[in-house]
C-alpha positions in Angstrom: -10.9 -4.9 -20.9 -14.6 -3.7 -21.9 -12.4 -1.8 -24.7 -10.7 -4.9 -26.3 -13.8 -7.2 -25.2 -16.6 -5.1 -26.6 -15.3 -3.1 -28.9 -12.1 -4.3 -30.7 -13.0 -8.0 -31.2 -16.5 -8.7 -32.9 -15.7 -12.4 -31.6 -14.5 -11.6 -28.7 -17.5 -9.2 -28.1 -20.1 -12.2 -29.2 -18.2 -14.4 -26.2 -18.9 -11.6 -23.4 -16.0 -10.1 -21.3 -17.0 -12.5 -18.3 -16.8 -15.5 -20.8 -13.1 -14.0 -22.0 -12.0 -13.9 -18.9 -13.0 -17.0 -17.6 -11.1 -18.9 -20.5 -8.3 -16.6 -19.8 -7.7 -17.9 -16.4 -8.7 -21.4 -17.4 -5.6 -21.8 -19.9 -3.6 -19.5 -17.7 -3.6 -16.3 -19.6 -5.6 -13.8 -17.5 -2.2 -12.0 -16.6 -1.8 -11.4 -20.1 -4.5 -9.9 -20.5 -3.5 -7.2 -18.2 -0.1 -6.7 -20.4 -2.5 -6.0 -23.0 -5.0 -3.4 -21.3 -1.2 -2.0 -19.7 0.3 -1.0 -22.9 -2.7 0.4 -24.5 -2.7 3.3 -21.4 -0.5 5.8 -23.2 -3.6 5.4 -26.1 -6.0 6.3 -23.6 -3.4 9.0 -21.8 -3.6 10.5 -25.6 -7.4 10.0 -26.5 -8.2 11.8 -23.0 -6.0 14.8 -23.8 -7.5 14.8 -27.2 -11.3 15.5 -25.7 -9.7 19.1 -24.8 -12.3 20.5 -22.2 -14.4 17.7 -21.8 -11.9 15.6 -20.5 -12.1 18.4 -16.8 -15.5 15.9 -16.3 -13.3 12.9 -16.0 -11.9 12.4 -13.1 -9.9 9.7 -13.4 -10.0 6.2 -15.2 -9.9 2.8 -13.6 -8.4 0.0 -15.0 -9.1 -3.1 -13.1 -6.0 -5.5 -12.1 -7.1 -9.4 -12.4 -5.8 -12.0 -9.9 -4.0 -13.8 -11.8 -1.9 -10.8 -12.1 -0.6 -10.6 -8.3 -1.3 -14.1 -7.6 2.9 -14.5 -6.8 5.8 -12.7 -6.2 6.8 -13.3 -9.7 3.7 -12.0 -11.2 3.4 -8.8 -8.8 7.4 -8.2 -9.9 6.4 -8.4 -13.7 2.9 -6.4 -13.0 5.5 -3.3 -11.2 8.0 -3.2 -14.2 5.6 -2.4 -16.4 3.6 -0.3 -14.9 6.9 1.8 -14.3 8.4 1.4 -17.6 5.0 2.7 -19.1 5.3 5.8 -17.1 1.9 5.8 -16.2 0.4 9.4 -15.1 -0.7 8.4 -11.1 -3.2 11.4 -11.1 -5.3 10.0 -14.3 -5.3 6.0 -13.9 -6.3 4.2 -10.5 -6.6 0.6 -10.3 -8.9 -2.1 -9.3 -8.0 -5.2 -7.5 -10.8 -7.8 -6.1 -10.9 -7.6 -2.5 -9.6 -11.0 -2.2 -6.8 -10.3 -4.5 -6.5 -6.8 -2.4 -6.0 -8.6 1.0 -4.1 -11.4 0.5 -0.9 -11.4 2.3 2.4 -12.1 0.6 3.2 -15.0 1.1 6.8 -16.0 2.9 7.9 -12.4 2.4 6.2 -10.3 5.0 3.3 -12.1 6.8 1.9 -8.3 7.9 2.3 -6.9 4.2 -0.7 -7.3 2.0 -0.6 -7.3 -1.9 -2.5 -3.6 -2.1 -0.2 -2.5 0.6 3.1 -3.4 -1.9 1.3 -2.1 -5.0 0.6 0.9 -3.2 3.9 1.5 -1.7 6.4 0.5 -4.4 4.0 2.1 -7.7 2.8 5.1 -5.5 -0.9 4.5 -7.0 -4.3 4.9 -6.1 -6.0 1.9 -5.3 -10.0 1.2 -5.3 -10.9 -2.5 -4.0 -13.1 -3.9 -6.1 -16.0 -6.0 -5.6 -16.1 -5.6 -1.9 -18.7 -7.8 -0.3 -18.0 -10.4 -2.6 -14.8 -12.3 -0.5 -14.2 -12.5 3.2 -14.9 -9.2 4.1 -14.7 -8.3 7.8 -14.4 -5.0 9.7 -11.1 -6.0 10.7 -10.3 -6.5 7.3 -11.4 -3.7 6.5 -9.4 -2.1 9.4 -6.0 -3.0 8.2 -6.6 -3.1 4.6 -4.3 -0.6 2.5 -6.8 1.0 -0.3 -7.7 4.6 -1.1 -12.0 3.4 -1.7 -13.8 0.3 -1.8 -16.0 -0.3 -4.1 -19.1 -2.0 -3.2 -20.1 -5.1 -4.9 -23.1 -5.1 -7.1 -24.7 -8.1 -4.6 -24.9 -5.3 -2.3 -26.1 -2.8 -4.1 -28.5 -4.5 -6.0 -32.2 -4.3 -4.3 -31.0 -2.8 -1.3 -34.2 -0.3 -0.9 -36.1 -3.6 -0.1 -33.6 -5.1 2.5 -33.6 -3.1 5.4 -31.3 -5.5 7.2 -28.8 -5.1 4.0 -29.4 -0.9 4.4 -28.4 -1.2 8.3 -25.0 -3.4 7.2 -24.3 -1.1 4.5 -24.9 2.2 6.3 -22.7 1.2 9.0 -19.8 0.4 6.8 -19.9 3.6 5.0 -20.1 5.3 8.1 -17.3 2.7 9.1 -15.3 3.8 5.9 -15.6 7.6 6.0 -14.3 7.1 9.7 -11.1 5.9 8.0 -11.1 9.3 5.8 -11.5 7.0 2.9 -14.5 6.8 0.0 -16.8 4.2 -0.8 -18.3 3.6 -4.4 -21.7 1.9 -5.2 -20.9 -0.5 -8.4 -24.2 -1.8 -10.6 -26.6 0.5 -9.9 -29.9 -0.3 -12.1 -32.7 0.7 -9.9 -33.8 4.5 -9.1 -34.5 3.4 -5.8 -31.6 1.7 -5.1 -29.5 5.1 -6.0 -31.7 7.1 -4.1 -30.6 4.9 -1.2 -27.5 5.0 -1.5 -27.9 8.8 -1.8 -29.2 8.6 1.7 -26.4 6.2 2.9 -23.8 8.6 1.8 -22.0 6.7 -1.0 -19.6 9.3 -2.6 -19.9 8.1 -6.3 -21.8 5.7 -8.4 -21.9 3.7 -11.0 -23.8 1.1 -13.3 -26.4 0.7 -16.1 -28.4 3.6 -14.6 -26.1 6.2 -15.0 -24.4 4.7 -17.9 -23.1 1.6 -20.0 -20.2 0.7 -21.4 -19.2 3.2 -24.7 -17.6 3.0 -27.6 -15.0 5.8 -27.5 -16.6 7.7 -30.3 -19.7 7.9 -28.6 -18.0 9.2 -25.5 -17.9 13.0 -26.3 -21.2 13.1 -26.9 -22.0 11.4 -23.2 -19.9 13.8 -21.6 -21.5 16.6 -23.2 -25.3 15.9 -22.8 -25.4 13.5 -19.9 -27.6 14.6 -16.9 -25.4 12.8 -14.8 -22.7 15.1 -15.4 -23.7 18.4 -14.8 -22.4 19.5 -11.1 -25.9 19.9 -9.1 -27.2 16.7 -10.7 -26.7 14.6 -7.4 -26.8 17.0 -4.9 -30.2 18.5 -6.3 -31.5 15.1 -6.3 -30.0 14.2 -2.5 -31.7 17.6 -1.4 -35.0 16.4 -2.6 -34.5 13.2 -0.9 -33.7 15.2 2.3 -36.8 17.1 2.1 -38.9 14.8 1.4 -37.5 12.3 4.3 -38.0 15.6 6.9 -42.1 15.8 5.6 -42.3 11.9 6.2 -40.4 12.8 10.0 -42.2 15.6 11.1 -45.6 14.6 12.3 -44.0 11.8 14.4 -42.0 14.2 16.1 -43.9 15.7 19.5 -41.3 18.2 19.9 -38.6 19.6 18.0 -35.5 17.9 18.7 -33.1 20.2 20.3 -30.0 21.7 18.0 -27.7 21.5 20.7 -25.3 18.1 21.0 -22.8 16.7 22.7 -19.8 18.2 21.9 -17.1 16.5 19.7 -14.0 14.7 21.4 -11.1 17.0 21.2 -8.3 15.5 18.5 -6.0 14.9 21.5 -8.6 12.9 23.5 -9.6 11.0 20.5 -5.5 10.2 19.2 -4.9 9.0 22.7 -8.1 6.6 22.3 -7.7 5.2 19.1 -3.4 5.6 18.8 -3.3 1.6 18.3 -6.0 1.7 15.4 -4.2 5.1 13.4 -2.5 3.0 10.3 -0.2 6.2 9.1 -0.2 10.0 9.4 -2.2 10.1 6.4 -4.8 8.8 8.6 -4.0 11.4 11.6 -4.1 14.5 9.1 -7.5 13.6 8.2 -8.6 13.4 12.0 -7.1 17.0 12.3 -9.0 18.2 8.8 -12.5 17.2 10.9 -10.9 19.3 13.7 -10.4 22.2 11.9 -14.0 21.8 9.9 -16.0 21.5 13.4 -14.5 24.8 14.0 -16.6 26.1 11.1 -13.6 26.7 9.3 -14.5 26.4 5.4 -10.8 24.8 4.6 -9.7 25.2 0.6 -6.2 23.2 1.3 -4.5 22.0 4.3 -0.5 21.0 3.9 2.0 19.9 6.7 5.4 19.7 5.2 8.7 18.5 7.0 11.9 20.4 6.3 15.3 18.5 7.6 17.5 20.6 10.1 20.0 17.2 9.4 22.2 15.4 6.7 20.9 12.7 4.8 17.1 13.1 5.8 14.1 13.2 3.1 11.7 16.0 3.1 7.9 14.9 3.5 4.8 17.4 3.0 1.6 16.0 3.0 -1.4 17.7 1.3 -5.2 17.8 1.3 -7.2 19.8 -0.9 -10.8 20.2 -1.2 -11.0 18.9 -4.6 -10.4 15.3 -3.3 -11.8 14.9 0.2 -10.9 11.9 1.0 -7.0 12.1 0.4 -3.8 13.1 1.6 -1.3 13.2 -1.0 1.7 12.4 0.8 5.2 13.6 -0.9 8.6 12.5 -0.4 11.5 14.4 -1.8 15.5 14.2 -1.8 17.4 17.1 0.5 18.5 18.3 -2.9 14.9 19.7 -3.0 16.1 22.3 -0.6 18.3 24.0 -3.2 16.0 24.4 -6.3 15.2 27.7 -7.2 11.7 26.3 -7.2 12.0 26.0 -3.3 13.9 28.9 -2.4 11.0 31.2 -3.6 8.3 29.1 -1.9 6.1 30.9 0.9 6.9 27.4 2.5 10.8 28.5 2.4 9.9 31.9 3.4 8.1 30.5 6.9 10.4 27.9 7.4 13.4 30.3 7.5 12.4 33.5 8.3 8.9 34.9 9.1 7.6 32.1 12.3 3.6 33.7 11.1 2.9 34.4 7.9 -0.8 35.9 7.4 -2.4 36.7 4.1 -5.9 38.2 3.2 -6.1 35.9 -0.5 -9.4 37.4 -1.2 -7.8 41.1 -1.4 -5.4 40.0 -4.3 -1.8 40.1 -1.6 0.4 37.5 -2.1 3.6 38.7 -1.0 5.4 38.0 -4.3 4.7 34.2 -3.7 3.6 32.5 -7.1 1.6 29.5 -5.3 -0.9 32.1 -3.3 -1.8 33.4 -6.2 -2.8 29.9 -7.7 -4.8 29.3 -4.3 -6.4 33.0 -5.0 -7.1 31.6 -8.2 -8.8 28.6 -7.2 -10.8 31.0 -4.6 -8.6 31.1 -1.9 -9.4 33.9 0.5 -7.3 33.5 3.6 -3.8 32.3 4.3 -1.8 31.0 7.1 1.0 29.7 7.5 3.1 28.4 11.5 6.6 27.8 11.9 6.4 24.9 14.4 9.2 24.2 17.0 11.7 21.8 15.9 12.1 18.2 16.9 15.7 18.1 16.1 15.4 16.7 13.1 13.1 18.4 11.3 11.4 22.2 10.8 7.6 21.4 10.9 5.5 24.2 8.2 1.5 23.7 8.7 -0.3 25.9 6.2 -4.3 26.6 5.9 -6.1 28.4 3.2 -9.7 29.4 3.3 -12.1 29.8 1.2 -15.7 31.6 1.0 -16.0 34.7 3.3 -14.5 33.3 6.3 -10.9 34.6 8.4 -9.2 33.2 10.9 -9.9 34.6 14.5 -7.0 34.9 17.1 -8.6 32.0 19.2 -8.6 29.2 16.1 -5.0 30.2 14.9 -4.0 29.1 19.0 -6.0 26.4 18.4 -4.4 25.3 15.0 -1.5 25.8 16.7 -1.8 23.6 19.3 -3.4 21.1 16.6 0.1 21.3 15.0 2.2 20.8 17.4 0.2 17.3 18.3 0.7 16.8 14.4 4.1 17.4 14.9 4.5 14.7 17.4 2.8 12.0 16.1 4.7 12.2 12.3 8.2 11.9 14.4 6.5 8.8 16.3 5.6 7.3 13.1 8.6 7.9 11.2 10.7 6.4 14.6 8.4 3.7 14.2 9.1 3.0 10.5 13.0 3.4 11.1 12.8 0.9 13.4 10.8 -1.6 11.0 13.8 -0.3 8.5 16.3 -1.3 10.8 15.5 -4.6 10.5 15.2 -5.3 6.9 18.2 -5.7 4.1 18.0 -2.8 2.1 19.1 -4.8 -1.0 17.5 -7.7 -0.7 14.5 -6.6 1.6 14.7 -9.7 3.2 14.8 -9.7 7.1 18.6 -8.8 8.1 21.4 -10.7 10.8 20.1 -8.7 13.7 16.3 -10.4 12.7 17.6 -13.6 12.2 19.6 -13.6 15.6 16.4 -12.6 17.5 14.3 -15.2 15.9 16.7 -18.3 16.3 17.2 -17.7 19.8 13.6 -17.2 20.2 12.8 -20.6 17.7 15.0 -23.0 20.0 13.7 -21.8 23.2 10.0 -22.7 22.0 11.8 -26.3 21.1 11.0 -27.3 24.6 7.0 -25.9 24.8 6.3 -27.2 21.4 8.0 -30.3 21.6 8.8 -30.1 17.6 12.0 -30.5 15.9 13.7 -27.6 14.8 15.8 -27.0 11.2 18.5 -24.6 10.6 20.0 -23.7 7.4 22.3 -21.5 5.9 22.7 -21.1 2.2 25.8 -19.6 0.2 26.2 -18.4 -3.8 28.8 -20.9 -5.0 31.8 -19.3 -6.7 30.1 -15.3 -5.9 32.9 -13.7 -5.7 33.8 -14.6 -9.9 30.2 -12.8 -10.6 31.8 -9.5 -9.0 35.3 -10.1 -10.3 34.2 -10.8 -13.9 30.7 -8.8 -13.7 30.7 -6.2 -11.5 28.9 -5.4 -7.9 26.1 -3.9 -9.8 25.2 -7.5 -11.6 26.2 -9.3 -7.9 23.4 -7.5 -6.1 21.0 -8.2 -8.9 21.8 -11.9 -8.5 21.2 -11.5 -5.1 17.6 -10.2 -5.0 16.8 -12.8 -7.5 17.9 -15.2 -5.1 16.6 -13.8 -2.5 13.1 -13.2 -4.4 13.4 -17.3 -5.3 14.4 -17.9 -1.4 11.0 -16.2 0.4 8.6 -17.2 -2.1 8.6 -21.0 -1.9 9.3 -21.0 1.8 7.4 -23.4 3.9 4.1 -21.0 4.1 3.4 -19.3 7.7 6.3 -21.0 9.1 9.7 -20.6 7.4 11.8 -17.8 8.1 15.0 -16.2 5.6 17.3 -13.4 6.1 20.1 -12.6 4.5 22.9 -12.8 7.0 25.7 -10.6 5.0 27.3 -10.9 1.7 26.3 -13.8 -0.1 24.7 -16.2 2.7 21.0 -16.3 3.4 19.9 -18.1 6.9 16.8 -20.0 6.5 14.7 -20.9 10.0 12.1 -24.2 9.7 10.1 -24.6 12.7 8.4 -28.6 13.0 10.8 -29.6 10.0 12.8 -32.9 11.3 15.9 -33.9 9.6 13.4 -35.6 6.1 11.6 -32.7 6.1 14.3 -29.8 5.9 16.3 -31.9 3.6 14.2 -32.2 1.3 13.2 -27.9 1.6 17.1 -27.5 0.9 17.2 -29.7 -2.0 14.1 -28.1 -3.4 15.6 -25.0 -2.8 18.8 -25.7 -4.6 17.3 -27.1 -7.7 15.1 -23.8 -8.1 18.4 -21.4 -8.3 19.8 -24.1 -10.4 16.8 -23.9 -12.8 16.5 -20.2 -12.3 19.0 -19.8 -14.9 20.7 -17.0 -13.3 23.5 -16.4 -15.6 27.7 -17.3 -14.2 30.6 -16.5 -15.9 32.2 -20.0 -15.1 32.0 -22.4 -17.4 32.9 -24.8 -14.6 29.7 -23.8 -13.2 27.8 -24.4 -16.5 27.6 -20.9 -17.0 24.7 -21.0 -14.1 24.7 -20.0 -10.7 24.0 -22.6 -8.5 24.0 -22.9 -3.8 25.0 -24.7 -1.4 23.3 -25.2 2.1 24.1 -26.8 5.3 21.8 -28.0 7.1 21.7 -28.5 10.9 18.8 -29.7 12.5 17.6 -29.5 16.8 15.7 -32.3 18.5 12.6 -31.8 21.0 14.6 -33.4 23.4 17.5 -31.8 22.9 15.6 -28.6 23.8 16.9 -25.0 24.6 19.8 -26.9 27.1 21.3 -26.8 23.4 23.1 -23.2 22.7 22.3 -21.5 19.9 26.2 -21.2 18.9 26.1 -24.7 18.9 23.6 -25.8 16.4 24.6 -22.1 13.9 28.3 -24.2 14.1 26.7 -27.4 13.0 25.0 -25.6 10.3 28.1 -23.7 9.1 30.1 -27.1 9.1 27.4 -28.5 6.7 27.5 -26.3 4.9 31.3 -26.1 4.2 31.4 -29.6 4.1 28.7 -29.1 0.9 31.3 -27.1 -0.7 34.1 -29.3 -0.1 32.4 -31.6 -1.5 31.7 -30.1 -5.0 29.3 -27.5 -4.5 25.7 -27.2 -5.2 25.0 -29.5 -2.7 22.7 -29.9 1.0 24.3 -31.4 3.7 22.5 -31.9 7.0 23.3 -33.1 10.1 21.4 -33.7 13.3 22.7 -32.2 16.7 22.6 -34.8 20.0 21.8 -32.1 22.5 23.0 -34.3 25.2 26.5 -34.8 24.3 26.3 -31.0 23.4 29.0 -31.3 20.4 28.6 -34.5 18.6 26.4 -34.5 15.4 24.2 -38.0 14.1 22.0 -38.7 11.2 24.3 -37.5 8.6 22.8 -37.0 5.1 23.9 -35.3 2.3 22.2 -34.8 -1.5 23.3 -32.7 -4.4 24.0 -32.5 -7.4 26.4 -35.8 -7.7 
């Protein structure tokens, strides 16, 4: 955006980007603005490789994600296609999303799944939260949040050596942060003495007018050259000064010298045990064993736990950490084929996992054993290897490997340590993949959508709260009219597609916080509305119907008008019917609604209303559709 904005656009540029922006959103066109900034990345991929060795002082490049862009399910869809059809390269672009943006929650797909957490998961990215301080932050927020920094916003940055109130909020949130293993960027800095704050609040990058403004790219070169800011001991000279000078201030207010010895840290088990609610992923839990390792003065290069399958049909994980980006895990997740590769079968990790248990290695000497990848850790200063052949879980042969760097070798007593370390490791990665299968279990695969063994739990569970809420209670169940022509005519592969769409159209105009869909099997959906009386779910279902029928999803009946189009049934529970009403009974009443919909034509809702008291008869008959 500061590229098109500033640079490209002398009208544009006169306007401001903020201005730009804000007429973007007001005519509804801030999304498009993203396309834009999207499909100039392979420009910038290029540009970047063309600076040659000055592009080793960039890191990686931002590029910031607006609102508007993941404001529904629609928009995030669009946002991941073309992010994946642009092939973007993960390790050089991160992206930006506001904090409000960040956190929002999907709405009437998942309830616990946040936006960043989708982007995240489906795109495999990096993600920085931008402008935090700005929205409704919170710690626990900031807890269950899924983002690889936050970035603090410029109203917290800005004039923070004067506040000391803002310094203790600040300071404890980094310290809050770095708990997490993640990093924490100060945005806007203007003010010498608010960086040299920050310094001593332990921010782990910076940015703003100080250090430098926007550039034109020709001017860029140059910056990287001859910038102060870049060369490697800029900030940590500068953070030693501060350091020094902070311990002359100190010193003559100190009676005594403060003793060197403190309490001793909690051991990792202690501490998992304490805080096993609060760990988010193993990610989390690899970092906790990284401080482990580091409080046993080890001086660690790169730390990997990789998961090898023993059994058919299971993925192979490794997670990494190396010291070149201390805040991250990269976590890796390969097909079985994996195992066969040439590339594989010459590894030191293939080597450990199926034949030496041990495998020790002094780096620093120049022995690698023949393995290619020690001698790129030698390269990178490597010094000392190891590698443990965990016991197996049944599953899956666990591989931990640690190289040092610096002068430093392992001693007998910390490889029994890491040892133990790994085991625990071990433990926890098969609890938190048992605890994903089981989230898996309950989802659709094709649809994502919850499945019939969801749906079954939560109707039984909605009409027995019938009674304590005293509410009305509205079943429906939904059907693809004339499906089985789309995979007659089309093929399966076109039939699915239809399905997600549908199902995509389904969960995001639900009632919000309330309605519940699954897909029940083949081509019916089950759609739960708590408090919805018989007015009320009618006229969901007939809204429903008319958004497939103006999706445009394409039929191959002309009968159909070449669209696809649903029908739903409708059956709906009274409070004082209550839970004395069987389940079967009103999922009967719904499926007789719903073939009396297609009896009647198709593309229609019927609804009926059960009389719990007679226990079979139905009253309040409606029906609407398409005439």
């Amino acid at each position: 955006m500061e590229l098109l904005v500033r640079f490209r656009s002398p009208a544009l540029a006169a306007l401001g980007t903020g201005a730009v922006v804000q007429c973007a959103q007001e005519l509804g066109l801030v999304h498009r603005l993203d396309e834009l900034v999207l499909q100039r990345l392979g420009d910038v991929q290029q540009a970047w490789h063309a600076l040659g060795p000055l592009r080793q002082r960039i890191r990686y490049i931002t590029v910031n994600i607006s609102a508007g862009s993941v404001e529904t399910i629609e928009r995030q869809d669009a946002l991941i296609r073309q992010v994946r059809d642009q092939r973007v390269d993960r390790d050089l672009f991160r992206f930006e999303l506001s904090e409000t943006a960040a956190m929002e929650q999907l709405p009437g797909v998942d309830d616990m799944r946040s936006v960043s957490q989708r982007l995240m998961e489906e795109l495999n990215v990096r993600l920085l939260v931008d402008d935090f301080g700005s929205g409704l932050s919170n710690y626990r927020r900031l807890c269950e949040a899924w983002y690889d920094a936050i970035k603090l916003d410029l109203q917290l940055v800005r004039g923070i050596a004067a506040s000391f109130r803002m310094q203790t909020f600040v300071g404890s949130l980094i310290e809050a942060v770095h708990g997490f293993g993640k990093t924490v960027v100060a945005e806007g800095v203007e003010q010498q003495r608010d960086l040299e704050l920050l310094l001593r609040l332990g921010v782990d990058a910076l940015q703003g007018y100080l250090i430098a403004k926007p550039l034109p790219w020709p001017e860029l070169a140059p910056f990287l050259r001859d910038s102060p800011w870049l060369k490697p001991d800029c900030l940590s000279a500068m953070s030693s000064r501060i350091q020094q000078a902070d311990a002359r201030v100190q010193a003559p207010l100190l009676a005594k010298p403060i003793p060197t010895a403190a309490l001793a840290p909690m051991p990792l088990e202690r501490y998992v045990l304490n805080h096993w609610a609060s760990m988010r992923d193993f990610e989390e839990v690899m970092l906790c064993c990284l401080r482990e390792l580091q409080s046993l003065n080890l001086d660690v290069l790169r730390l990997s736990f990789a998961f090898l399958p023993d059994q058919e049909e299971v993925d192979c994980h490794q997670f990494i950490w190396h010291v070149t980006r201390p805040g991250e895990v990269q976590s890796i997740r390969m097909q079985r084929d994996f195992l066969q590769t040439a590339q594989h079968l010459s590894s030191v990790l293939h080597h450990i996992a199926t034949r030496a248990p041990i495998v020790r290695l002094p780096l620093g000497d120049g022995e690698t054993a023949g393995f290619a990848y020690l001698e790129d850790l030698r390269q990178q200063g490597g010094t000392d290897y190891l590698g443990l052949r965990l016991s197996s879980r049944g599953v899956s042969t666990p591989v931990v490997s640690i190289c040092l760097r610096g002068t430093q070798r392992f001693s007998e007593a910390q490889v029994e340590r890491i040892e133990m370390l790994s085991n625990l490791l071990s433990l926890l990665f098969h609890a938190f993949e048992c605890e994903r299968a089981s989230r898996l279990a309950l989802l659709d695969s094709l649809t994502e959508l919850p499945n019939r063994r969801s749906f079954d739990s939560r109707i039984r569970a909605e009409v027995v709260a019938v009674v304590t809420a005293g509410k009305p209670l509205a079943l429906a169940l939904i059907d693809l009219d004339r499906f089985k022509q789309i995979n007659d005519t089309l093929g399966h592969a076109h039939g699915d597609a239809c399905l997600s769409q549908v199902a995509a159209l389904l969960a995001a105009h639900l009632p919000r916080n309330t309605g519940f869909v699954a897909r029940l099997g083949g081509e019916e959906f089950g759609l739960i509305l708590p408090d919805h009386d018989a007015g009320r779910a009618l006229a969901v279902g007939e809204e429903l119907r008319q958004l497939v029928e103006g999706a445009g999803i394409h039929h191959p009946s002309a009968e159909a008008g070449h669209r696809l189009t649903i029908s739903v049934g409708i059956a709906i529970l009274r409070p004082e019917s209550g839970s004395a009403c069987a389940v079967d009974l009103l999922l009967q009443l719904a499926d007789d609604c719903l073939y009396a919909a297609k009896r009647s034509g198709r593309n229609r809702v019927v609804g009926r209303t059960l009389d719990g008291a007679a226990g079979t008869s139905a009253v309040d008959h409606a029906s609407r559709g398409a005439g």
